[in-house]
C-alpha positions as CSV (number, residue, x, y, z in Angstrom):
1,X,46.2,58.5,28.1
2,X,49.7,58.7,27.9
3,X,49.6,61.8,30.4
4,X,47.4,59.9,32.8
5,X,50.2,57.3,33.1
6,X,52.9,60.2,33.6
7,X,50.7,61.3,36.4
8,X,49.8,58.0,38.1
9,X,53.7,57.2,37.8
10,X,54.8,60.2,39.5
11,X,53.1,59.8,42.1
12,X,53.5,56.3,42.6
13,X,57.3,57.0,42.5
14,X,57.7,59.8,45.0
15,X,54.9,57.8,47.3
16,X,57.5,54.6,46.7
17,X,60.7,56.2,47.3
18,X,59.4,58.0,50.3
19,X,58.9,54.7,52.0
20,X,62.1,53.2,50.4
21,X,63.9,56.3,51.9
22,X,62.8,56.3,55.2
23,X,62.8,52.4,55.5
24,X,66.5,52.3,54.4
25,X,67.4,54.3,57.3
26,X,65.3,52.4,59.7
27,X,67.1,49.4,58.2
28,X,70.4,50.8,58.9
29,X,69.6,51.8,62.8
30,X,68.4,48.2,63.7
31,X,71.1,46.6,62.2
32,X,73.0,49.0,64.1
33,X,71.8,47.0,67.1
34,X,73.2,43.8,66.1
35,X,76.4,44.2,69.0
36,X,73.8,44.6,71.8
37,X,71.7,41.6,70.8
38,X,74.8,39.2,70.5
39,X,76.8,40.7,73.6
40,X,73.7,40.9,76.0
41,X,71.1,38.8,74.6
42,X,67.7,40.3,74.3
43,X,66.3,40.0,77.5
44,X,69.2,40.3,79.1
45,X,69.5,44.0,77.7
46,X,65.7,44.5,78.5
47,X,66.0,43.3,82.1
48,X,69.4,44.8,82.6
49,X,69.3,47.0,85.7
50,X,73.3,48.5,85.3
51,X,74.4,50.8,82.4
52,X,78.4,51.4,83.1
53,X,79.8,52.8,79.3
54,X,83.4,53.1,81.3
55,X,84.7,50.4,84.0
56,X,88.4,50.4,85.3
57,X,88.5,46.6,85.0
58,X,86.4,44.4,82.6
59,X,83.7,45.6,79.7
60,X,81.1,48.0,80.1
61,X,77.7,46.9,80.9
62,X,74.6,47.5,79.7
63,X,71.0,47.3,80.6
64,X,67.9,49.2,79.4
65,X,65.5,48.1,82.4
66,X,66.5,51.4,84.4
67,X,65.3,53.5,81.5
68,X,62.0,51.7,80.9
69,X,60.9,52.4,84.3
70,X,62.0,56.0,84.1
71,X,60.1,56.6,81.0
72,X,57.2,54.6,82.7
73,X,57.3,56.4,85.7
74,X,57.6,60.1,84.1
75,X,54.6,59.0,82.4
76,X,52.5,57.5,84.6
77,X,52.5,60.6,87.1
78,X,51.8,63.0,84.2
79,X,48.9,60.4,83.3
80,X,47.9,60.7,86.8
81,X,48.0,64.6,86.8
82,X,46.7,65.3,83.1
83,X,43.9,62.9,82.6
84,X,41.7,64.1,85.2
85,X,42.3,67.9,84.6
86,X,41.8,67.0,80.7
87,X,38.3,65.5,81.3
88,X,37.8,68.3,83.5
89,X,38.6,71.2,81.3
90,X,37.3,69.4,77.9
91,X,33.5,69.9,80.3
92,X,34.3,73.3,80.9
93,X,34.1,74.2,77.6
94,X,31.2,72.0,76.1
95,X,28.5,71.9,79.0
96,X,29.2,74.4,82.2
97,X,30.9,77.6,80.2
98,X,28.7,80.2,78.6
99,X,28.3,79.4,75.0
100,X,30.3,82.4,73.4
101,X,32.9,81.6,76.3
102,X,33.4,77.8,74.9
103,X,35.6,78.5,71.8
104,X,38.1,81.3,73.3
105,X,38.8,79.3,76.3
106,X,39.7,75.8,74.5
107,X,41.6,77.7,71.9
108,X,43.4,79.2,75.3
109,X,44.4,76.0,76.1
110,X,45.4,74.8,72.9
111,X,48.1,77.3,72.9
112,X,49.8,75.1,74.9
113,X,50.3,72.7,72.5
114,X,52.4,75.4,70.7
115,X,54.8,75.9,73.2
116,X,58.1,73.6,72.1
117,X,58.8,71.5,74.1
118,X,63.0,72.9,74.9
119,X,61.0,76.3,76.0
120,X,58.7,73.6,78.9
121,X,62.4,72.3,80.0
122,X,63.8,76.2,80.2
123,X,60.9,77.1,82.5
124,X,60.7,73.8,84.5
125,X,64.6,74.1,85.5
126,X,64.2,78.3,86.1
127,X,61.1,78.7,87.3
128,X,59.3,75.7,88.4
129,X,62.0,73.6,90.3
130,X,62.9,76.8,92.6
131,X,59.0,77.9,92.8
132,X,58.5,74.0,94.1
133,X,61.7,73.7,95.9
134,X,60.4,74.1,99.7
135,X,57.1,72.1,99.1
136,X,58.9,69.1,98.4
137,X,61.7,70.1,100.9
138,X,58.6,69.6,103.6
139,X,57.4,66.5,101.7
140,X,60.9,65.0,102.1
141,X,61.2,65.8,105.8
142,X,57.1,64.8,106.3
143,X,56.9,61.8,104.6
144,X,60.2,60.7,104.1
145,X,60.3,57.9,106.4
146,X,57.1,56.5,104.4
147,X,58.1,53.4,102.5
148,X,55.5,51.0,100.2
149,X,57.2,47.4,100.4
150,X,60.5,48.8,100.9
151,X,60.3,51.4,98.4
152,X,60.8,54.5,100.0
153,X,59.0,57.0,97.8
154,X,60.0,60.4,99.1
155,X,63.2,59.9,100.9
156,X,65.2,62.6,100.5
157,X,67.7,64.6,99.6
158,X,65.8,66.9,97.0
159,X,67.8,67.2,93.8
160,X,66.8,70.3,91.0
161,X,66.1,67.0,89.0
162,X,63.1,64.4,89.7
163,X,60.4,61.8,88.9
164,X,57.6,64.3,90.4
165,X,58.7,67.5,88.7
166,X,59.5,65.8,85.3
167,X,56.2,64.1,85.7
168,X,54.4,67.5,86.1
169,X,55.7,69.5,83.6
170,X,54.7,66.3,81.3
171,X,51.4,66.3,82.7
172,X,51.1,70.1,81.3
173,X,52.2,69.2,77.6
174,X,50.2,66.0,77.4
175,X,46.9,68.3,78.7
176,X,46.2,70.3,75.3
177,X,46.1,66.7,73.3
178,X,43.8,64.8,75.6
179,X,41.6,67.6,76.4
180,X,40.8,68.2,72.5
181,X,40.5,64.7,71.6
182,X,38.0,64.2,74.7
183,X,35.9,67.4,73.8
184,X,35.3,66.2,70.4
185,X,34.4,63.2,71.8
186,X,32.0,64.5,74.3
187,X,30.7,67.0,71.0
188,X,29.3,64.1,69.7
189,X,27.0,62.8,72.5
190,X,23.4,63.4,71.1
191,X,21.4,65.9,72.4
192,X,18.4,63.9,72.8
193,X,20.1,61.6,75.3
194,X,20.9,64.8,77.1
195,X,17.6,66.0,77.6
196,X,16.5,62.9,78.4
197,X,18.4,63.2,81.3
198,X,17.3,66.4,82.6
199,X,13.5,65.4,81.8
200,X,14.6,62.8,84.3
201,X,15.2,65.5,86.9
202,X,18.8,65.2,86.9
203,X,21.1,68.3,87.6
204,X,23.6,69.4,85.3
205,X,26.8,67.0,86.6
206,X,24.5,64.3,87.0
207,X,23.4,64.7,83.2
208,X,27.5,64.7,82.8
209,X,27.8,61.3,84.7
210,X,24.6,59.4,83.4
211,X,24.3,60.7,79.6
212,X,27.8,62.1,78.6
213,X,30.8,60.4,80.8
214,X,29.0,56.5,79.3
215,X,28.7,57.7,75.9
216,X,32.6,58.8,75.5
217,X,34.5,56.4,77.7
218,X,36.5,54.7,74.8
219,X,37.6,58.2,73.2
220,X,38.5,59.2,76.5
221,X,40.9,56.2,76.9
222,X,42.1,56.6,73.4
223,X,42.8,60.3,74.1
224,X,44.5,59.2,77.0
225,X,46.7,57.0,75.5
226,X,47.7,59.2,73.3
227,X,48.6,61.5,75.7
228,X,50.7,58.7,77.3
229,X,52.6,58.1,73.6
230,X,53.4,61.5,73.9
231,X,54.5,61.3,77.3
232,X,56.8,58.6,76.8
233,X,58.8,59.9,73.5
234,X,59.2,63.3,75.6
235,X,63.0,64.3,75.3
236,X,64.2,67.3,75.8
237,X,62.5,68.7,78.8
238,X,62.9,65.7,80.4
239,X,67.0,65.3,80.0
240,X,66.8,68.8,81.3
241,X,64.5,68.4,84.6
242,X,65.3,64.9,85.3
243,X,69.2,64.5,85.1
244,X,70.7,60.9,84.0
245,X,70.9,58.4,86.7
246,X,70.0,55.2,85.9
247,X,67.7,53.9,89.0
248,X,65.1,51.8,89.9
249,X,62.4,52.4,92.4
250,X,64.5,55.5,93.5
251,X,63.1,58.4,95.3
252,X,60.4,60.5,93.5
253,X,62.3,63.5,94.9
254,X,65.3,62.2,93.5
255,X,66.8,62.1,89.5
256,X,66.6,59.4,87.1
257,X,66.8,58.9,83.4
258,X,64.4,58.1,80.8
259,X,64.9,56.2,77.4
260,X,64.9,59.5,74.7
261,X,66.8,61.5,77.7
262,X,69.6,59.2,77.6
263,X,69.8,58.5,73.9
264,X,69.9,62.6,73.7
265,X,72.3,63.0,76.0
266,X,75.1,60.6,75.1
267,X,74.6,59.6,71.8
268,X,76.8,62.7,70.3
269,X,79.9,61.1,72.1
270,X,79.4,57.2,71.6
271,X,81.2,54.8,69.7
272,X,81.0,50.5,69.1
273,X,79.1,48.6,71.9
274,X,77.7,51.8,73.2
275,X,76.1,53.0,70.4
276,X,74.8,49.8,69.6
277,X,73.1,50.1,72.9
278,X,71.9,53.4,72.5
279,X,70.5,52.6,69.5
280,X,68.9,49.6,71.0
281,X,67.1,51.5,73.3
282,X,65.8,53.2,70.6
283,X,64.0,50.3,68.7
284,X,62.4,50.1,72.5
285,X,61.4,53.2,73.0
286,X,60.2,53.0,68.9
287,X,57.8,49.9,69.8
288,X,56.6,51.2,73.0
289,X,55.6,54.3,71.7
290,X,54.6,51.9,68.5
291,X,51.9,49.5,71.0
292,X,50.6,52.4,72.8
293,X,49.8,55.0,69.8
294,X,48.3,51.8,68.0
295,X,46.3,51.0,70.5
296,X,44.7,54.7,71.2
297,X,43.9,55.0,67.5
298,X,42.1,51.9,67.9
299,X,40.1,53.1,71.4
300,X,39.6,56.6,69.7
301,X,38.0,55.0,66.4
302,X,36.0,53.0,68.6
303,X,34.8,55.8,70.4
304,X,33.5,57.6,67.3
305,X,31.2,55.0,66.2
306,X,27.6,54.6,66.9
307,X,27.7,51.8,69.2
308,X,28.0,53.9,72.3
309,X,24.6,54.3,73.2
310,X,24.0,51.5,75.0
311,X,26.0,52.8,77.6
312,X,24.8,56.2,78.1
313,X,21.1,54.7,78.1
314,X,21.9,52.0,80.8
315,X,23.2,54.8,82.9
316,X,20.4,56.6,82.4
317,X,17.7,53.8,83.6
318,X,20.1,53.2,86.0
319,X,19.8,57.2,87.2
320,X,16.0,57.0,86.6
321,X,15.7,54.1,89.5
322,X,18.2,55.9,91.8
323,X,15.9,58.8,92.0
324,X,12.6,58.2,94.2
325,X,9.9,59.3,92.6
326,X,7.9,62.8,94.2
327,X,4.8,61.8,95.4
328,X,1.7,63.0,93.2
329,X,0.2,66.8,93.8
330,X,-3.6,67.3,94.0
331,X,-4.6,69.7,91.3
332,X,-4.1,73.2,91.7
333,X,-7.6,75.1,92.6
334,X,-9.4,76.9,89.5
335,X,-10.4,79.7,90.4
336,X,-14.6,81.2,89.6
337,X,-13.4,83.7,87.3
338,X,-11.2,81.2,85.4
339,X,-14.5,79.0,85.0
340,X,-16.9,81.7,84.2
341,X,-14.6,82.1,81.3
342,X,-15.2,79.3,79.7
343,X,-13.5,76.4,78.0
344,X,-12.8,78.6,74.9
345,X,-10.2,81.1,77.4
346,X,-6.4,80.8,75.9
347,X,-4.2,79.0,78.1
348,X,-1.3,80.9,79.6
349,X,1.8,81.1,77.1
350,X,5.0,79.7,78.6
351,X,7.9,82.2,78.0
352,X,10.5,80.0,75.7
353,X,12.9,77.5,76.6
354,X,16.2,76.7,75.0
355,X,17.1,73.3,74.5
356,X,19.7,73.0,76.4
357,X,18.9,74.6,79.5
358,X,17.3,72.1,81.7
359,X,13.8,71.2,82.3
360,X,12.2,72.6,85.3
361,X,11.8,70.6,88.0
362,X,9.0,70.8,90.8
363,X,8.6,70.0,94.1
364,X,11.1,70.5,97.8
365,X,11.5,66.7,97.3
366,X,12.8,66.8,93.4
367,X,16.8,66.9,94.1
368,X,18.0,65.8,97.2
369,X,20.3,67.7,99.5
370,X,23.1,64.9,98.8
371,X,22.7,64.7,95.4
372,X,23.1,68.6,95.4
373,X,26.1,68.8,97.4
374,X,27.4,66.0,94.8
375,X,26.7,67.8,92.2
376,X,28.1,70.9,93.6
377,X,31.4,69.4,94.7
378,X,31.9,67.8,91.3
379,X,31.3,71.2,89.4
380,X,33.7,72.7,91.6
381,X,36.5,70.5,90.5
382,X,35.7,71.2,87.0
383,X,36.1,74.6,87.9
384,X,39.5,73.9,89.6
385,X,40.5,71.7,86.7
386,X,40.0,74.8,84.2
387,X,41.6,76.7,86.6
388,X,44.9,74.4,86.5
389,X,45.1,74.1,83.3
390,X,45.3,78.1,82.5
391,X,47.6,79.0,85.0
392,X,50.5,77.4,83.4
393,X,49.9,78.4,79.8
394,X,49.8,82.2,81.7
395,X,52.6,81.3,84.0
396,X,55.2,80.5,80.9
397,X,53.5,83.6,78.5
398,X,54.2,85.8,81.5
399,X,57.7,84.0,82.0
400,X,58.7,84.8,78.2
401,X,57.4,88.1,78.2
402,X,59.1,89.1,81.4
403,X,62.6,87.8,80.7
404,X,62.6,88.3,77.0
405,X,61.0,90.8,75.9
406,X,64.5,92.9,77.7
407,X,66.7,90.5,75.6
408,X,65.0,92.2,72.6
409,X,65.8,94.5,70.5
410,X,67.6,95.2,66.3
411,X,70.9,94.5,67.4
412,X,69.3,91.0,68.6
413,X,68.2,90.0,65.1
414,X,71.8,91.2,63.5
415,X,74.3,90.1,65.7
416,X,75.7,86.8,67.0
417,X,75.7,85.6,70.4
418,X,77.9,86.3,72.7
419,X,81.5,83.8,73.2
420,X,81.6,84.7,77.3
421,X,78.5,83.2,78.7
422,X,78.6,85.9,81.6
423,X,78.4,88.7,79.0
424,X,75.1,90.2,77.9
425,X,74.3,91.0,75.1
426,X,74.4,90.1,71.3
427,X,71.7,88.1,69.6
428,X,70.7,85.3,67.6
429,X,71.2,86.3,64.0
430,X,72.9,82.6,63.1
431,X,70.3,81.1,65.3
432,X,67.6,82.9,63.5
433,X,68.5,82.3,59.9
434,X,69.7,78.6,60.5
435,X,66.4,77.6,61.4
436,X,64.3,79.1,58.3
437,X,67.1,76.9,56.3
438,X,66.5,74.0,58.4
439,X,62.5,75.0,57.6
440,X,62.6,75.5,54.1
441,X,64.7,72.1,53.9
442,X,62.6,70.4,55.5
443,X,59.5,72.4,53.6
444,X,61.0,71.3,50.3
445,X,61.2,67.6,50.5
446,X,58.2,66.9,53.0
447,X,55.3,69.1,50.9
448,X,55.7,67.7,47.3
449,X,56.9,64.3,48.2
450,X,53.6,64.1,50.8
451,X,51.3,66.0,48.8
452,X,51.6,63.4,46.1
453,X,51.9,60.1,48.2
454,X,48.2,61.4,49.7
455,X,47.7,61.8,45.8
456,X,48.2,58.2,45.3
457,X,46.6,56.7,48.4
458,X,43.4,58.7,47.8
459,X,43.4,59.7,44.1
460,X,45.7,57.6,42.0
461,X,44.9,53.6,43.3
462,X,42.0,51.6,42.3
463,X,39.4,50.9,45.2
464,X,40.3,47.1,44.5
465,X,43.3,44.6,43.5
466,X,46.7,45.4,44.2
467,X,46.8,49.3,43.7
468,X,44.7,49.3,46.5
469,X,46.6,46.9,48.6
470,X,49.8,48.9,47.9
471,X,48.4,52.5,48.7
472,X,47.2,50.6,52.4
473,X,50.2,49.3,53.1
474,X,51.8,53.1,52.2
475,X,49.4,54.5,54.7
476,X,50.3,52.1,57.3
477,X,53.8,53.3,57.2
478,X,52.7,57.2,57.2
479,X,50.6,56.5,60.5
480,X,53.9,54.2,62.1
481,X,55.5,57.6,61.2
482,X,53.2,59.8,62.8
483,X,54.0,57.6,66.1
484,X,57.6,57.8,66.0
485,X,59.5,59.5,68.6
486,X,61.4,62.7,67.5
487,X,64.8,61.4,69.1
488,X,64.6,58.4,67.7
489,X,64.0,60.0,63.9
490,X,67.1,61.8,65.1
491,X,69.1,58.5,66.0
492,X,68.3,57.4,62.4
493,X,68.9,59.9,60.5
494,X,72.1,60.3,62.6
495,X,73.1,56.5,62.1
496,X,72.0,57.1,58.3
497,X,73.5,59.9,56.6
498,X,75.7,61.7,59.9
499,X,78.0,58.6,60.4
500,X,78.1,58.0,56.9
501,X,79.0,61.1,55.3
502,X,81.3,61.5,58.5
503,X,80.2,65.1,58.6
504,X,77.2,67.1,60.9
505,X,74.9,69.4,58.6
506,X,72.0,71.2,57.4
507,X,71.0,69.1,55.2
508,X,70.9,65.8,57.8
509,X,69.1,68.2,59.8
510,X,66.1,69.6,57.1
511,X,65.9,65.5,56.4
512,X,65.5,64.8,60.3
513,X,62.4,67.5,60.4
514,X,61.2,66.8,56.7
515,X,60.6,63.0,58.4
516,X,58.6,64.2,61.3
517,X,56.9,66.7,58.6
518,X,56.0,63.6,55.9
519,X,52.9,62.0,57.8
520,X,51.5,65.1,59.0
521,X,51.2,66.4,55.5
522,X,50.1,62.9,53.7
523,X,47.0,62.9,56.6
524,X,46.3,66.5,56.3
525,X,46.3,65.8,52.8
526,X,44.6,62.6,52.4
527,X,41.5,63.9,54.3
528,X,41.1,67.2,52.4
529,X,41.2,64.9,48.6
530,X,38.5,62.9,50.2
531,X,36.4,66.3,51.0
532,X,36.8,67.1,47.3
533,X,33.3,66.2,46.3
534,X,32.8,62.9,43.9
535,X,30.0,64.8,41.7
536,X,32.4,67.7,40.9
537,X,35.2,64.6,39.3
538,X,32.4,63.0,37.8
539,X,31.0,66.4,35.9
540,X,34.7,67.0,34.6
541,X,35.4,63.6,33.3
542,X,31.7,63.4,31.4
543,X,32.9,66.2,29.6
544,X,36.3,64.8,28.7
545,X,38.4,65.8,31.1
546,X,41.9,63.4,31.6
547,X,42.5,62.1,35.1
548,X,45.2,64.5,35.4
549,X,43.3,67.2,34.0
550,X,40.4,66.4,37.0
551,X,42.9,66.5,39.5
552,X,45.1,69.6,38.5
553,X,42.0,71.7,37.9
554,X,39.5,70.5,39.9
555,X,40.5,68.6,43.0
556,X,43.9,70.4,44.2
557,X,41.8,73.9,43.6
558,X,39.4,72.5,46.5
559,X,41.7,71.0,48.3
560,X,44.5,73.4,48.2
561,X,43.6,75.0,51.2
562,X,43.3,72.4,52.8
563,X,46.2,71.2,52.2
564,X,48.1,74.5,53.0
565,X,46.8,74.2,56.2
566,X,48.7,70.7,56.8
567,X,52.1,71.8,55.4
568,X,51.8,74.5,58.0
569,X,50.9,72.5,60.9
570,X,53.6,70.2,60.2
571,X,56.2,73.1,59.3
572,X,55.0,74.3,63.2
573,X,55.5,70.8,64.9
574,X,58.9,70.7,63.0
575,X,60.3,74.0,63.8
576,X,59.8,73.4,67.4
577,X,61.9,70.0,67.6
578,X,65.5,70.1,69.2
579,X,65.9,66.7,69.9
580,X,66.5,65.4,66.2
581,X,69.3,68.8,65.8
582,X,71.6,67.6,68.7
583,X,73.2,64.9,67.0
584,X,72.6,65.6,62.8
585,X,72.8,70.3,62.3
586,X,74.9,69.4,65.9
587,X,74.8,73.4,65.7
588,X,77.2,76.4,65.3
589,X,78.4,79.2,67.3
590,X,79.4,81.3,64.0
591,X,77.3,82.4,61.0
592,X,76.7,79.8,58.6
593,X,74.3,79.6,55.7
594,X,75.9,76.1,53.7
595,X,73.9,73.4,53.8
596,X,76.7,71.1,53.9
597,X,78.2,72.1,57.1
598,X,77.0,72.3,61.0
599,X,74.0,75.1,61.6
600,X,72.8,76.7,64.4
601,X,69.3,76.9,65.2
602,X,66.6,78.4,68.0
603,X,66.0,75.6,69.7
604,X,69.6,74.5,69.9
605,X,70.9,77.7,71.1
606,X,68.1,77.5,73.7
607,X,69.0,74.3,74.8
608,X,72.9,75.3,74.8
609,X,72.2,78.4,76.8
610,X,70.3,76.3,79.8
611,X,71.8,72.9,79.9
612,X,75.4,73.5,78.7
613,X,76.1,77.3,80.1
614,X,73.6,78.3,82.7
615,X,74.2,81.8,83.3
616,X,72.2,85.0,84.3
617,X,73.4,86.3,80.7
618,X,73.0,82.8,79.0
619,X,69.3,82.7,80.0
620,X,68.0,86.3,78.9
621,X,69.4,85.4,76.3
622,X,67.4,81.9,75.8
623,X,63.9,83.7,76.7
624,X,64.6,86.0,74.2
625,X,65.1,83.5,71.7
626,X,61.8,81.4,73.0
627,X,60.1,84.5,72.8
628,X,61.1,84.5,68.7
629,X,60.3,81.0,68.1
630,X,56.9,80.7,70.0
631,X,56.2,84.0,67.8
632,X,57.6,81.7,64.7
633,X,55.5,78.8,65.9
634,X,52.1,80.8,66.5
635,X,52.2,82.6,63.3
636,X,52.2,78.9,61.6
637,X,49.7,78.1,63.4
638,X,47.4,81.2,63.6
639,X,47.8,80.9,59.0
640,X,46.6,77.5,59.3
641,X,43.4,78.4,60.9
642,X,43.4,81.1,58.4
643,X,43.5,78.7,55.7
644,X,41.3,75.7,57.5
645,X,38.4,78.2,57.4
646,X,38.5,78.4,54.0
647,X,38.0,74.8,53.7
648,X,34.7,74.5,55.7
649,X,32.7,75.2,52.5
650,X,34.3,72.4,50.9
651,X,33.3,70.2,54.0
652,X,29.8,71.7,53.6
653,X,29.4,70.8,50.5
């Protein structure tokens, strides 16, 4: 009894302190804010259309309305580019690829969602913006006199950093989630309502439009929106593609500035009013992305109910009166020999069908030439959209392997990098082993701490009273965490423990990832202690067996994969981040292994190399080192399938 209590208190504690921890330093950014509010009022800062840190004559001026329509805008044209390729490609590989075909090519695409998101802003401003350069050169002298009341939309002159680019290479890192929410989605339309479609004569697409397409409309939305959360706490590549120019309704040829770009790129320097602003514009940023990841949880639940067929059947009437029906056939002639045989002669056997290959369908009259030409037309652009969404994936693999694969070598993994940007050379040694400190940091506070708060949401609380109120209100937090932007986790733990301590290091950094690991590892968690099976708990406590006993020997045994696989996934999101390291491990050109002092990482010294020295040297040098920590991030991810295949027995059962 006594350990029982040891156990439920433990976990309680770490699962309390984790949300005291992380709330504290939420607490300290918004009252950070305070300045803003009082000097500016709130809507005055929200509708404020200057942002001057430094005037000659009078106080500086600030307004956050400039950066809520650049984050808007960078995500409305990636939303615009990604949704419809997403829907595309999540088709490809459920209905019109070949079976075996299915799995290899959405796993294809998922790499993308490995790729950080500092190695998307290295290729954008090398490869892309140059590669793009004389398209929108003749888009600016086509359509440049074009305005849409008085808002001239591709005026020139063309900078290297714009609304359109930005919004494409966001559209390419927001693909991989929509497309694998949306084919789960679409996994779950039942085959029966298929069929029923093609029994209705209907060609493949139109079984798409009339069975499928009705059925997941809310998980498609939800996917979407979660693309668009994504898309509008997108940092890093977007302060390196779409500069920092505070406009409004500017040219889509032309720069611009975002919320998380501008908080990333001046925070490190600011002081009084200005920070308070900053950090302002984080709390907005922190509820937009807040509203919209709320609401596509909500869209995306909804869509995995059972509700939905009402929708796909409507279509389907709907189909069924669209199509005239084929006038009747007179009966096929029997031939004498056939009736000399007798009633007792077998029928001819029908060679067999599979289920999912549609019904035949008889007659010239059956599918019409415009319904064929539809359904021809709309295939294609499925084709097209599976198309588009490899060719980038390929595009940056070859990029990597072309430009950094010479960068590599054993003096790259021992030595430092070079001081003179223009000299080739050296390697990434600090680099390297900063960010397996920054890892195992970040690994040593996130896994135990969210390993037993899942413990006490799913394990330790009583299905009723307050327990159960408490462990809710704990996994509300966890999924607010799983929505917050990585720059704005930066900003606090910046505001929390870097201005405090007056002092950049390690350790602020490992806390800064071990935030954005927490929620991943309490989810990952949480759903493999509900696998555990109830009958398994029940046969170890008939036969005596303390609750802590049951859990140690019984549930984290099953689950343990499981839960391996989460502490992975979120060591391979983590690793990737850069945005959080700017302003807390602030990084370090020397060799450094203390915790309490500035450390340099991959990502930094790939953001370093591109933004802050851009040299022929300097970038070798960064592909090499993207080429290391995709490796890094891939091998995460590749033991986490591993491990989540051990786990499908458990689900099984």
């Amino acid at each position: 009894m006594i350990a029982d209590r040891g156990y439920a208190i433990v976990a309680g504690i770490a699962a309390f302190l984790a949300v005291v921890a992380v709330g504290y330093l939420i607490w300290m950014t918004v009252a950070q804010t305070g300045e803003t509010w009082s000097t500016f009022g709130v809507w005055g800062f929200i509708t404020g259309t200057q942002w001057i840190p430094a005037t000659a004559v009078g106080t500086a001026v600030y307004g956050a309305l400039p950066f809520i329509y650049g984050t808007l805008m960078t995500s409305a044209i990636a939303l615009v580019l990604a949704v419809p390729t997403s829907i595309g490609i999540a088709l490809a590989t459920t209905v019109f690829l070949p079976r075996r075909m299915r799995g290899p090519v959405g796993g294809f695409i998922n790499l993308l969602a490995a790729v950080p998101s500092v190695i998307f802003g290295l290729w954008g401003v090398t490869v892309l913006v140059p590669f793009l350069r004389p398209a929108l050169d003749w888009l600016a002298n086509t359509l440049g006199g074009f305005s849409l009341f008085g808002w001239t939309i591709f005026a020139g002159p063309v900078t290297s950093g714009s609304f359109l680019v930005s919004g494409l290479v966001l559209a390419i890192m927001i693909v991989p989630i929509i497309t694998a929410i949306t084919r789960e989605v679409l996994l779950t339309v039942p085959r029966d309502q298929q069929e029923a479609a093609y029994a209705l004569g209907a060609t493949r697409w139109e079984m798409v439009k009339h069975a499928m397409l009705p059925w997941a409309r809310s998980g498609i939305v939800g996917a979407s929106a979660l693309g668009l959360g994504r898309a509008v706490g997108e940092t890093i590549a977007i302060a390196m593609l779409l500069g920092n120019s505070p406009v409004i309704f500017g040219s889509l040829l032309g720069p611009g500035a975002t919320l998380a770009s501008v908080i990333a790129l001046q925070t490190g320097e600011a002081s009084g009013l200005q920070l308070s602003a900053l950090t302002a514009l984080a709390v907005v940023l922190f509820l937009m992305a807040f509203a919209i990841n709320a609401a596509a949880r909500v869209l995306v639940r909804r869509g995995e109910g059972t509700g939905r067929t009402g929708g796909g059947m409507w279509s389907l009437l709907a189909f069924r009166r669209s199509v005239p029906t084929p006038a009747p056939q007179p009966a096929p002639e029997v031939p004498a020999t056939a009736e000399a045989a007798g009633a007792g002669a077998p029928a001819e056997v029908q060679p067999w069908r599979s289920r999912r290959e549609p019904l035949p369908i008889t007659g010239p009259d059956a599918v019409a030439r415009k319904r064929r030409v539809r359904s021809g037309i709309a295939e294609t652009l499925i084709w097209v959209s599976l198309g588009v969404g490899i060719v980038p994936l390929v595009a940056i693999m070859w990029e990597m392997l072309y430009k950094g694969l010479p960068a590599i070598s054993a003096s790259f993994f021992t030595e430092l990098p070079p001081l003179d940007p223009n000299s080739y050379g050296g390697g990434i040694s600090n680099a390297l082993v900063g960010t397996l400190i920054l890892m195992g940091i970040a690994t040593i506070i996130a896994a135990p701490i969210g390993v037993l708060t899942a413990l006490f949401i799913s394990d330790v609380s009583k299905p009723t009273g307050w327990q159960k109120r408490v462990a809710d209100g704990i996994g509300f937090f966890v999924d607010v965490l799983l929505g917050v932007p990585s720059i704005v986790v930066g900003l606090i733990v910046y505001l929390g423990i870097v201005v405090v301590q007056e002092q950049f290091s390690a350790l602020a950094g490992g806390i800064a990832l071990a935030i954005i690991m927490f929620p991943i590892v309490v989810r990952s968690a949480d759903e493999m202690l509900r696998l555990v099976p109830v009958a398994q708990k029940e046969a170890a406590s008939a036969l005596g067996a303390p609750k802590w006993r049951v859990t140690w020997s019984i549930v984290l045994p099953a689950a343990g994969p499981g839960i391996l696989t989460g502490i992975l996934l979120g060591l391979a999101r983590a690793s990737g981040e850069t945005a959080p390291l700017l302003f807390t491990s602030l990084g370090n050109q020397f060799f450094s292994t203390s915790i309490t002092e500035p450390i340099a990482s991959i990502p930094q010294l790939i953001y370093q190399n591109t933004i802050q020295v851009q040299t022929d040297a300097s970038l070798q040098l960064a592909w090499g080192a993207a080429l290391v920590l995709v490796a890094i991030i891939l091998i995460l991810n590749l033991g986490a399938a591993l491990l989540a295949r051990r786990t499908r027995p458990l689900e099984a059962r």
